[in-house]
One Martini backbone bead per residue (centre of mass of N, CA, C, O) as a GRO file, in nm:
protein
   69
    1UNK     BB    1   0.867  -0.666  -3.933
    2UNK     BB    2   0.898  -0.858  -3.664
    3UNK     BB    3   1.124  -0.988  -3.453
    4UNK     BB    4   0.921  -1.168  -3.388
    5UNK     BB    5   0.615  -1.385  -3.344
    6UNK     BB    6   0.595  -1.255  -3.085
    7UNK     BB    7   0.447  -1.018  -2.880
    8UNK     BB    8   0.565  -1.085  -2.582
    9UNK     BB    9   0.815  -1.028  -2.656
   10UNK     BB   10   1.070  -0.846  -2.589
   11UNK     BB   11   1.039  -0.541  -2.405
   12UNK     BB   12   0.759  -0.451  -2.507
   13UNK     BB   13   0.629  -0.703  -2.385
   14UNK     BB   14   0.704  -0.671  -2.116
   15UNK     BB   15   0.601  -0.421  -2.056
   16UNK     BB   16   0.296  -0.500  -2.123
   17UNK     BB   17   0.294  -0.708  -1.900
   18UNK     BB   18   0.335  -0.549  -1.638
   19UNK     BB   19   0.093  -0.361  -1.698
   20UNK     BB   20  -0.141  -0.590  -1.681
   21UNK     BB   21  -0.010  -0.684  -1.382
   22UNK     BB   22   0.069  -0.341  -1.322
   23UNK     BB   23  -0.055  -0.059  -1.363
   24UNK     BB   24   0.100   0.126  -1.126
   25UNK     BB   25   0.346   0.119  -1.277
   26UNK     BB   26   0.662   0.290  -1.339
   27UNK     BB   27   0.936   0.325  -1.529
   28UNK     BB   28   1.103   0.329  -1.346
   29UNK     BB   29   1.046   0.038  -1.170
   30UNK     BB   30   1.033  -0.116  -1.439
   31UNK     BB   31   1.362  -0.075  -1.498
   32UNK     BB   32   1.447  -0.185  -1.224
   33UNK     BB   33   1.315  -0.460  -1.233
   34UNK     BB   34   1.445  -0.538  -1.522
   35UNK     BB   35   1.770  -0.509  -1.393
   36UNK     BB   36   1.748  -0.711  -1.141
   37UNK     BB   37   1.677  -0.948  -1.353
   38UNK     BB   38   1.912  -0.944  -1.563
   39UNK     BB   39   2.162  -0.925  -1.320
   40UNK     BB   40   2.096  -1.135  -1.048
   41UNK     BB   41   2.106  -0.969  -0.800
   42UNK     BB   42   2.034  -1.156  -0.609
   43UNK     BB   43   2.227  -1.367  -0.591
   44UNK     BB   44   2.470  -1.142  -0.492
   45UNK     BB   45   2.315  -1.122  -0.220
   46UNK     BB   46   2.343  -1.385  -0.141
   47UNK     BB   47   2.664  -1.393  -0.150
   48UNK     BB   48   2.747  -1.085  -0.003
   49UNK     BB   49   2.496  -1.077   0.196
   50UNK     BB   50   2.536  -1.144   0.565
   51UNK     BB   51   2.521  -0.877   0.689
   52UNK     BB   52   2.300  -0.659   0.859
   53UNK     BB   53   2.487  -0.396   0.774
   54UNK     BB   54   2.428  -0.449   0.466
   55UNK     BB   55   2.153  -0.336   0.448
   56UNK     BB   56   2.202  -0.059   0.649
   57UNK     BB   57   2.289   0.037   0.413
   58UNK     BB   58   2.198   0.056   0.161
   59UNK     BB   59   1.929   0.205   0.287
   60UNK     BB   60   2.095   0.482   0.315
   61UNK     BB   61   2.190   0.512   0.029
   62UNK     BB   62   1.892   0.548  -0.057
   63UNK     BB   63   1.804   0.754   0.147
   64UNK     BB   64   1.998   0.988  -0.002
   65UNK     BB   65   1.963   0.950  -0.316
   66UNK     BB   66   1.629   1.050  -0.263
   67UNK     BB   67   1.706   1.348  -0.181
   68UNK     BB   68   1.876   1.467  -0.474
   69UNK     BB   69   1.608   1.559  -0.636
   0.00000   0.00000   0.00000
């Protein structure tokens, strides 16, 4: 028996709704937008990314650690 009445509910169905409107969305990127989504994090950035200074480490910090793969 399913856990919801609602076959679009719980993760499998949301992930099933993000590849019907993305199609080319990969596991990893699923993952992290899921994750953005569930922790707040705009908001998180809102609240303490403040200066232009904290966007360019952040970017550099993901660029550094795009290179470890």
């Amino acid at each position: 028996m399913p856990a919801t009445n609602d076959i679009n509910e719980g993760a499998l169905g949301s992930f099933r709704v993000q590849m019907r409107m993305k199609p080319q969305l990969t596991m990893t990127n699923y993952n992290a937008l899921a994750m953005f989504e569930h922790n707040n994090t705009q908001n998180f950035m809102d609240a303490l990314f403040t200066e232009p200074g904290d966007f360019r480490f952040l970017r550099g910090q993901a660029h550094a650690y795009k290179g470890k793969d």
